[in-house]
Each structure stands twice: as structure tokens, then as C-alpha cells.
C-alpha positions in Angstrom: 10.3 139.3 5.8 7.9 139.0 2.9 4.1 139.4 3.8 3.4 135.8 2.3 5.0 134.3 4.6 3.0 135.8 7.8 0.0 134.5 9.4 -2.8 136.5 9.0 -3.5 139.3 12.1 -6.3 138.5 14.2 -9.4 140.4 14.7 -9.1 142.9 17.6 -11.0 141.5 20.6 -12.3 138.4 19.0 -11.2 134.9 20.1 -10.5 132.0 17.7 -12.8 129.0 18.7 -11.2 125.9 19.5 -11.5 122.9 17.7 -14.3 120.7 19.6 -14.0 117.0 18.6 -16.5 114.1 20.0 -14.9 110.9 20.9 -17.9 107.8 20.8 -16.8 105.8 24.1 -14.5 106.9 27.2 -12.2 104.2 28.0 -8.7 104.2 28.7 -8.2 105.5 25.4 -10.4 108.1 25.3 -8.9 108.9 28.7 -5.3 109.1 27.2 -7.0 111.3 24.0 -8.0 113.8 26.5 -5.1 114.3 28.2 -3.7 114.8 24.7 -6.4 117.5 24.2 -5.7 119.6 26.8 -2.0 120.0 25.5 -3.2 121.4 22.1 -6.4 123.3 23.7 -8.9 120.8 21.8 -12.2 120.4 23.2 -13.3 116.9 23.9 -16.5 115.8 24.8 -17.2 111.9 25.1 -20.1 109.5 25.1 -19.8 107.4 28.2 -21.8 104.8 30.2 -21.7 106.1 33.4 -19.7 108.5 35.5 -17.2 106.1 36.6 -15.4 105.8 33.1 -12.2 106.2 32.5 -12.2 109.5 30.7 -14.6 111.0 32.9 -12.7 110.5 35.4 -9.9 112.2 33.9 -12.5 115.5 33.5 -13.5 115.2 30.2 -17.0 116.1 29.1 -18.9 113.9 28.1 -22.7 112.9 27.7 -24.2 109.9 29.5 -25.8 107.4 26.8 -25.4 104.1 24.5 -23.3 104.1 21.2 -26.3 101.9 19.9 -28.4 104.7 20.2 -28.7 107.3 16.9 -29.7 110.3 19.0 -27.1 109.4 21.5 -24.8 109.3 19.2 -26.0 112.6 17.6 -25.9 114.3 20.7 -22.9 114.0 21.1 -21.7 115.3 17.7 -23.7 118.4 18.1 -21.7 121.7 17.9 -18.6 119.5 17.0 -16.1 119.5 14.1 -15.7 115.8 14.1 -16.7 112.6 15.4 -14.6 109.7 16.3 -13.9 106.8 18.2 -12.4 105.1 21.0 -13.2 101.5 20.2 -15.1 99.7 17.3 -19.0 98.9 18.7 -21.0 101.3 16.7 -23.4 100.2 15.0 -22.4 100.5 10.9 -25.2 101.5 9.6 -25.7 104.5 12.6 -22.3 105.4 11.2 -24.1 105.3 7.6 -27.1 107.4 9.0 -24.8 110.2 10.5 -22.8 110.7 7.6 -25.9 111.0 5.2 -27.2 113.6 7.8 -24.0 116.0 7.3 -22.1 114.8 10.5 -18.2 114.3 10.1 -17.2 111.1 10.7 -13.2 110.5 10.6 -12.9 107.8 9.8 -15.7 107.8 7.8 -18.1 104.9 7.6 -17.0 102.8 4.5 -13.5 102.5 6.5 -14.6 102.2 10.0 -16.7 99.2 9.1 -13.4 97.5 7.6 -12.2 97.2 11.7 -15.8 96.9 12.8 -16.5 93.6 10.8 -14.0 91.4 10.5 -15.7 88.9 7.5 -15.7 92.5 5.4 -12.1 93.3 6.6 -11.1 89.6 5.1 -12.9 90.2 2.2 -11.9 93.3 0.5 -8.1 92.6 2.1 -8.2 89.4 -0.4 -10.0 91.3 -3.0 -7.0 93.9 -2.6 -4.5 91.3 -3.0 -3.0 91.7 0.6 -1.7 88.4 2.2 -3.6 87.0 5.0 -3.9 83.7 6.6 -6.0 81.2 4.6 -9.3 81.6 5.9 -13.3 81.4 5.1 -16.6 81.9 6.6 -18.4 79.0 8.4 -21.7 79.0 9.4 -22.6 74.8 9.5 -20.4 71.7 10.6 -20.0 71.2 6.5 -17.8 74.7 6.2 -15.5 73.2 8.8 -15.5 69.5 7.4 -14.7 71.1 3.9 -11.8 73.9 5.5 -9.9 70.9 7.5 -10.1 68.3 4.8 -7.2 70.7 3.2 -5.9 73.0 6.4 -6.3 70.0 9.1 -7.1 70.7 12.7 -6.8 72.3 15.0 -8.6 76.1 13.5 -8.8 79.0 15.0 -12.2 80.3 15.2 -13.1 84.5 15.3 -16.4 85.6 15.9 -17.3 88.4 12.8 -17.9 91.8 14.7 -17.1 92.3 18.8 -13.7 89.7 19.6 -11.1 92.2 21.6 -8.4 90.9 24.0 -9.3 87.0 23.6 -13.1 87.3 23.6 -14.4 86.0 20.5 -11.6 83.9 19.4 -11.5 80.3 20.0 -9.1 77.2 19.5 -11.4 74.5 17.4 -9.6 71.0 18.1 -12.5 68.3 16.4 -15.8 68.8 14.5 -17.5 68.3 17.7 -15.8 71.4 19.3 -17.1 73.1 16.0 -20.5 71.8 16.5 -20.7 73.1 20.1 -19.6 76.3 18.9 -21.9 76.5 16.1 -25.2 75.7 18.5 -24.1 79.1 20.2 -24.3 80.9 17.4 -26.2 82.8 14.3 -23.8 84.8 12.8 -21.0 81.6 11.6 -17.2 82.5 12.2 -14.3 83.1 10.1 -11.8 80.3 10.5 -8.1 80.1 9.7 -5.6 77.6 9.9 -3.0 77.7 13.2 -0.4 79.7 11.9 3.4 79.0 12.2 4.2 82.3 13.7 7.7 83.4 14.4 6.6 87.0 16.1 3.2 89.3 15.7 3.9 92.8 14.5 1.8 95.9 14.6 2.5 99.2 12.6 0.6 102.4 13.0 -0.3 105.0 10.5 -1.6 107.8 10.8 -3.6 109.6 7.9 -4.9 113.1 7.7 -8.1 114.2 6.4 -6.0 116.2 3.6 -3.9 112.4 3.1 -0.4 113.4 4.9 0.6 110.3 6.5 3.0 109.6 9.4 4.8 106.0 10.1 5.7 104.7 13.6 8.4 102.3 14.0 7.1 98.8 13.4 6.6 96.8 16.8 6.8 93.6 18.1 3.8 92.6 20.4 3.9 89.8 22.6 0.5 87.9 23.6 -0.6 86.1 26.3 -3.9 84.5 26.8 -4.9 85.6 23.6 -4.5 89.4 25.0 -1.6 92.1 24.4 0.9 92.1 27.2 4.3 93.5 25.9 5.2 96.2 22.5 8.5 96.5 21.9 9.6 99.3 19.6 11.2 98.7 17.6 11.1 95.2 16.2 13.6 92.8 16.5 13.4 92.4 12.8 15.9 93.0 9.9 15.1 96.2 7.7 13.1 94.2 4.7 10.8 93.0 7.1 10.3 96.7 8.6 10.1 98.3 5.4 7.9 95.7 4.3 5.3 96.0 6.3 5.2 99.8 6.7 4.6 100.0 2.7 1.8 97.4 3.8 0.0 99.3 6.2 0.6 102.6 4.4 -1.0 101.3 1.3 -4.1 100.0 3.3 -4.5 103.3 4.7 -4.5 104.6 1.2 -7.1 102.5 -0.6 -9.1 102.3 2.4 -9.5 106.5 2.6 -8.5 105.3 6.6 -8.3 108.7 8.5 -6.6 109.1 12.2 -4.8 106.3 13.5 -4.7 102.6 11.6 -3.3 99.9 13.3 -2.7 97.3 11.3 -1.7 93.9 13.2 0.5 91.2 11.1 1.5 87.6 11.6 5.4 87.4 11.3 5.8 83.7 9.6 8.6 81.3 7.7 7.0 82.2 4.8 6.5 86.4 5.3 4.1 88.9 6.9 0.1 88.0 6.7 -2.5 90.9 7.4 -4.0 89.7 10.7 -6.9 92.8 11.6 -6.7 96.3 11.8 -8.2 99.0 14.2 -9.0 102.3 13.2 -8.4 103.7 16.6 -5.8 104.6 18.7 -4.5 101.3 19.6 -2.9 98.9 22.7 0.3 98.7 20.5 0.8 101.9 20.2 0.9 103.6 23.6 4.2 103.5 23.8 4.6 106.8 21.7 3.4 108.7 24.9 6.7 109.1 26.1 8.8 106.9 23.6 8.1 109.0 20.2 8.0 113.0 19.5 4.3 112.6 19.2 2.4 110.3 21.0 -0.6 108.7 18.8 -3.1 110.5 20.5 -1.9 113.8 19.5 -1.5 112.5 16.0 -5.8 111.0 16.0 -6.5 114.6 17.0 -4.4 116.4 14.3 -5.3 113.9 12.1 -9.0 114.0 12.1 -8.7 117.7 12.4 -7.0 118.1 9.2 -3.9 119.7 11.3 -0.5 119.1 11.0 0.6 115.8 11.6 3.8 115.5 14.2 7.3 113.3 13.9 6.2 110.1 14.9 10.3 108.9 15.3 10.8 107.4 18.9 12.9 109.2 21.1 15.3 106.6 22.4 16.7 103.4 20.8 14.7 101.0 22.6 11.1 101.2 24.6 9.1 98.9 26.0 5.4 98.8 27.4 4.0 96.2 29.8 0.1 96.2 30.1 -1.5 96.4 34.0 -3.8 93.2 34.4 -6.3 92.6 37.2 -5.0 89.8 39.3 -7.3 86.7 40.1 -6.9 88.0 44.1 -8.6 91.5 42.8 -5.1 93.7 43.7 -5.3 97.1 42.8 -2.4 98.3 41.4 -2.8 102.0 42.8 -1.3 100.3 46.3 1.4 99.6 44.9 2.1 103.4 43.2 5.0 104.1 46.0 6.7 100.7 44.7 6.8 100.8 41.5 8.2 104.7 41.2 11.4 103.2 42.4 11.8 101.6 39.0 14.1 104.0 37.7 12.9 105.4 34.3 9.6 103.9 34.9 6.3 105.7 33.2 3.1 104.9 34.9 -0.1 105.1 33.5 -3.1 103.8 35.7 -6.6 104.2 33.9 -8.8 104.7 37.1 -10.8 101.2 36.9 -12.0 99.3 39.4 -9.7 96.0 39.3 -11.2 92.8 37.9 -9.1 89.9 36.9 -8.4 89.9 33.6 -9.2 93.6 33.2 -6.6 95.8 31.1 -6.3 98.3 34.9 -3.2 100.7 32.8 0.4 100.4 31.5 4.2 101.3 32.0 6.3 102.0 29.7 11.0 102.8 29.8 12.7 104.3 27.4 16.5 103.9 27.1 19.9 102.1 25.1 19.5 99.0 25.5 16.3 96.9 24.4 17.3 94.1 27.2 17.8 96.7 30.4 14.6 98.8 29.1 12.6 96.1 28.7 13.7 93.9 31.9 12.7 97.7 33.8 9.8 97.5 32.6 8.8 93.9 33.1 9.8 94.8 36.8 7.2 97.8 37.0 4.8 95.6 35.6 5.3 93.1 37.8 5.5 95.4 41.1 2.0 96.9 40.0 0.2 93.3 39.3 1.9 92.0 42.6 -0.6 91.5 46.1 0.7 93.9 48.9 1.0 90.9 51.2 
């Protein structure tokens, strides 16, 4: 065996320190990101509100403060390789502070605030020449008199920074409605058109910190009241479309210097794919690589803001399908129904340790298999067991 191709011995008695990466937030993601640490021996400390969050729960360390907070915020950097995210609330110009004070953002500022600040994100998209819907900014009742004279009514309305899972998105049916929804406000809204849209998509790259990139299968996500219920992977779309909008997302990770995971959501329509947002996070449509892909995402955020090796991202099965867990109006608790819903044959359960509040994203399920119709009618079923009142 040549000598060049042999890792270098290790010192006697000393012990390589593992990689210690800090996580701003500790949600359900941040939860699932841990779990992923302990497989490859990272270190993961997280900044939570309280003891009760998801990810603390789970037994990751973590620091008790506000991401709106600077020394928070550099606490919890301190003594670790990199910082990073589990959702898209910091503050951008903290992120701008940090990163002039030697601390390691991935992804760095300039990118993060493309999924932070949605006006910006619409912006340089059009600037880069990616499609999106027709949109602009309005801030008075002439922006949306001037955008409906050529687009008509009804718009859809998105508040610039903080709309996730419906909040901060709102159907506009008359100038008055756009009135009322201006007196609530100081910031304006972008507003776009009501799209014809055949099916939403989502694609995921992932981008190193030394720019190797990994695709997963582009997925169909189904909404309902304006929140993410179903990802089917892969798509029910031909090949072009696929292709199409993995080139897409790829090539926004590029320009963008996005590191770690980039989700990048798309409008399906008669007319082709429109950029709709993107997250640089792990992401809702993408926790079906857990047990549907090689490497789940969260393994690949970790290697990926490391500046390890990225894993195969290629699913594992023909067909998988996750159903999101949603609090009830009666306030069921899915962990009741645990015994039920194991006897879903194939079945992956994933409850994020929250207390149950209608409307509240409470975990997920996900079945792998053939046949996209059987896999994705088990799932459905789990879904529905976990959702569904003991009585």
C-alpha cells in the first residue's frame, strides 16, 4: 500500500477533539440535528428559551437566552467551530456583528439574510434573472390600486421578515381588505398575484463550506391551511421538470455562497416553475431523508457546515411519504395514541416532545416502500391515528 494513501498515525495518548457546532434555536429541528450529532460524535450545544424545548429535551446542551440578544448569541458560539441555525429569526445585522468579530457563521450573513427577508430574497432573485411570481412591495392603498389595475384581485399578501406555516400571509380580496391590512402595519408587504398552480415543489441542496454540493430528489409538498402537511418524494413530475428545478436550486446555492442545507420552495404552473422562498435551514420538506435517503439532511447541515464530507443524498426506496402531526382543536396528544399507530406496518414515528396546541406542528411519520399509492395511503393512516381523540 503506498504511504500516500494512509491517514496520518495519531499521537500516542492524545485524543482528537470533536467538532462542537452551535445551533441558534432548539426546535424540532434542532431536536432532529442532535440526534444526528450523536451518530457522527458532533458536539451540539443550542440556544433555547426554556427547558421545555424540543432539543433539550432530547439532551442536548444548550444555553438558556434570546436570539435577539448579541451576547446570547455569542455565548453560545464560544469554544465552537461554527454557528448555525434552526430557523430564520435572528436578527441580520447580529449575524453582521458576529461575523466582523471572527465568529463562523455557515451560512454566512450575506446568505442567511436572503431567507431571513423576504423583499431582499425577491429582489436579488429578480436581479439574478430567476422566475418568480410577479410581485412588488406595498406599503400604501396606491401600491395595491396600481398592482391590481394590471394583476386584478384577489393578491396574496406576505409580510417581509417572520411569515412561517400561514402566519404572515394573507388572501387580499378588495382595497378595503388592503387598507385594513395596511392600518396594522409599518413595514408594507410584498404582494403577488394568485397563482394558477398545478403542484408546489421543494428541492434541497446541500453546499459545503469547501462548495461540494449534494441534490435530493425533487418533492412534491401538499398544503393545507397555508401550512405543509404531506412531501412526497419523489415528484410526480416528468424528468424536465425535475432536472429543471434541481439546476435551479443548485445555481442559487451557487451565486448565493448558501452553505448547509437550502431549500428552495417553487410554484409548479401552466406556464413552468416560479421561485417561491427559500430557507437556509434544515427544512419541513425535507424530513423525509431520515429514513427515506442514505443521508438524512441533518447529517448533511452538520457535514456541511463542518467542511466534511457530504453523504449520498439518493432515497432509499422508490416511493416515501411524510405526513406532518397537527395539534387538534380538542388539544389530543398524539403520544396516546403511540401503541396505535405502531401497528401501521412500515410506519416511522417521530414525536417532537411539545405540549399539544391546535394548530401546532406536534411531529411527523414518514413510509418508505414500491408503490407511491400504498406508501403514501400508510402514511396518511399513521397520520391520521396520531391526530385522532382517544375517545
Amino acid at each position: 500500500m503506498s504511504l500516500a494513501t494512509e491517514p496520518a498515525p495519531s499521537a500516542p495518548g492524545r485524543k482528537a477533539a470533536p467538532p462542537r457546532v452551535a445551533m441558534v434555536g432548539a426546535g424540532q429541528l434542532a431536536r432532529m440535528t442532535h440526534q444526528a450529532a450523536i451518530s457522527l460524535g458532533v458536539e451540539l450545544r443550542v440556544l433555547a428559551n426554556s427547558e421545555s424545548d424540543p432539543a433539550v429535551r432530547a439532551g442536548a446542551e444548550h444555553i438558556i437566552g434570546s436570539y435577539r440578544d448579541i451576547d446570547d448569541l455569542r455565548n453560545l458560539a464560544a469554544g465552537c467551530d461554527v454557528l448555525t441555525f434552526d430557523h430564520e429569526g435572528v436578527p441580520v445585522e447580529h449575524l453582521t456583528a458576529l461575523e466582523q468579530q471572527g465568529i463562523n457563521l455557515n451560512p454566512g450573513a450575506a446568505s442567511k439574510r436572503l431567507a431571513q427577508d423576504k423583499l431582499h430574497s425577491r429582489e436579488v432573485l429578480t436581479d439574478l434573472g430567476f422566475p418568480t411570481p410577479p410581485w412588488t412591495f406595498a406599503s400604501t392603498p396606491e401600491d395595491f390600486r396600481s398592482f391590481t389595475s394590471h394583476h386584478g384581485w384577489p393578491v396574496v399578501a406576505k409580510a417581509p421578515r417572520g411569515g412561517y406555516d400561514g402566519r404572515g400571509v394573507w388572501m387580499i380580496e378588495s382595497l378595503g381588505e388592503a387598507c385594513e391590512l395596511l392600518d396594522g402595519s409599518t413595514d408594507g408587504f410584498i404582494i403577488e398575484p394568485l397563482v394558477n398552480i398545478e403542484r408546489e415543489l421543494a428541492v434541497l441542496i446541500v453546499r459545503s463550506t469547501g462548495g461540494e454540493r449534494a441534490s435530493y430528489p425533487v418533492v412534491e409538498t401538499i398544503q393545507r391551511d397555508a401550512m405543509c402537511r404531506e412531501i412526497h418524494a419523489p415528484a410526480p413530475v416528468s424528468s424536465k421538470v425535475s432536472a429543471r428545478a434541481t439546476a435551479m436550486a443548485s445555481e442559487i446555492a451557487a451565486v448565493t455562497g448558501a452553505t448547509g442545507v437550502l431549500a428552495v420552495e417553487f410554484f409548479l404552473t401552466p406556464d413552468g416553475l416560479l421561485v417561491n422562498e427559500l430557507a437556509l435551514r434544515p427544512h419541513n420538506s425535507g424530513h423525509f431523508t431520515i429514513e427515506g435517503c442514505v443521508t438524512s439532511q441533518f447529517e448533511q447541515h452538520l457535514r456541511a457546515v463542518l467542511g466534511l464530507p457530504l453523504g449520498l443524498p439518493s432515497l432509499i426506496a422508490p416511493a416515501v411519504s411524510t405526513f406532518n402531526i397537527v395539534g387538534q382543536p380538542d388539544g389530543t396528544d398524539p403520544r396516546s395514541q403511540l401503541e396505535r399507530v405502531l401497528e401501521v406496518p412500515g410506519a416511522h414515528v417521530h414525536l417532537y416532545g411539545k405540549s399539544p396546541r391546535p394548530g401546532r406542528k406536534l411531529g411527523h411519520v414518514t413510509v418508505c416502500g414500491q408503490d407511491p399509492e400504498p406508501v403514501r395511503e400508510a402514511a396518511r393512516l399513521a397520520a391520521a391515528t396520531l391526530e385522532r381523540s382517544r375517545s
